[in-house]
C-alpha positions as CSV (number, residue, x, y, z in Angstrom):
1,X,-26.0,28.0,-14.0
2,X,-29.3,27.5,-16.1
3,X,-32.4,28.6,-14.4
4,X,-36.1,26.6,-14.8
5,X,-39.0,28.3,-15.9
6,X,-42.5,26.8,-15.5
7,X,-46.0,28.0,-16.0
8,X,-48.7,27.4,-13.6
9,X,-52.1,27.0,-14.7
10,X,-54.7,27.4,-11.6
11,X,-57.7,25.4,-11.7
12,X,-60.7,27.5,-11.5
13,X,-64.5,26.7,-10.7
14,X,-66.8,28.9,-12.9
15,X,-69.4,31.1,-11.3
16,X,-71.4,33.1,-14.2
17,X,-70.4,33.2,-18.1
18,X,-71.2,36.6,-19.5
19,X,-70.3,36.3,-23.4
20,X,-66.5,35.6,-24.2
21,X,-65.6,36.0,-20.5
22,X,-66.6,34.7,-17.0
23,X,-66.3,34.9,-13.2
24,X,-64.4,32.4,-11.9
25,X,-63.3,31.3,-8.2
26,X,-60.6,29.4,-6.4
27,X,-61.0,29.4,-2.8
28,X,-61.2,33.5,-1.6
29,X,-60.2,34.1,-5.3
30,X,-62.2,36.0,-7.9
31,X,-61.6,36.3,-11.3
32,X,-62.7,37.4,-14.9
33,X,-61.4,35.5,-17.5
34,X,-61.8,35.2,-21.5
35,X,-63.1,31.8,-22.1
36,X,-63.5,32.3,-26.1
37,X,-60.6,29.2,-26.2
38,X,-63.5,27.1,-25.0
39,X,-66.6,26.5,-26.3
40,X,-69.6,24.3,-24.1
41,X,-69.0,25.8,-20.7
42,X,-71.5,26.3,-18.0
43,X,-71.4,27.4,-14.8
44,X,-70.1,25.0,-12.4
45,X,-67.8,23.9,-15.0
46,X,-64.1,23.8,-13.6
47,X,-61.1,25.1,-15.8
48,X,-57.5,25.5,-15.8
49,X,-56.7,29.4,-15.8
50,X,-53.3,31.0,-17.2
51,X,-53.0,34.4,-17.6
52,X,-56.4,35.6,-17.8
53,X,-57.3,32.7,-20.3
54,X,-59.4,29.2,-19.6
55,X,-57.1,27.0,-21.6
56,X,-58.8,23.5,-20.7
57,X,-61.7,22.5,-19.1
58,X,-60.7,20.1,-16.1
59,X,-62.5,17.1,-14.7
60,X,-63.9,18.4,-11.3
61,X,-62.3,15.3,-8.9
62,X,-58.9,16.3,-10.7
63,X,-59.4,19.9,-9.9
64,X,-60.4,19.7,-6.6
65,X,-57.5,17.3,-5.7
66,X,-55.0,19.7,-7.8
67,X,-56.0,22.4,-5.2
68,X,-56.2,20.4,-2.1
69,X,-52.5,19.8,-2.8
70,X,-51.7,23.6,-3.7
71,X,-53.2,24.9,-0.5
72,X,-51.4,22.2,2.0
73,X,-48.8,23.3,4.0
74,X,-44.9,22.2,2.9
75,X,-41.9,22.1,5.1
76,X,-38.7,22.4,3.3
């Protein structure tokens, strides 16, 4: 049997850039990340987070919607 791998990407709302890195939040969740991928952000900006790094900055309805549909509840 073959097994599927994906990577998730979390969108991520920044709260304060400090240099090549920033504090970010999603919901409860706070994180440091290394933004030096991406180059124009400000605070308030929203970006899509993998492993530590901001890999794309993300259109805020998108972002909000992406994690609207992470956090409902599925029955299986």
């Amino acid at each position: 049997m073959r097994s599927l791998r994906m990577c998730l990407g979390i969108p991520m709302k920044v709260r304060k850039i400090n240099g090549d890195f920033a504090e970010v939040e999603s919901g409860r969740l706070l994180r440091t990340i290394n933004i030096q991928m991406l180059s124009g952000l400000k605070t308030g900006d929203y970006v899509l987070v993998h492993v530590g790094f901001a890999i794309q900055k993300v259109d805020p309805q998108r972002a909000k919607e992406t994690l609207r549909l992470v956090d409902e509840p599925r029955t299986f």
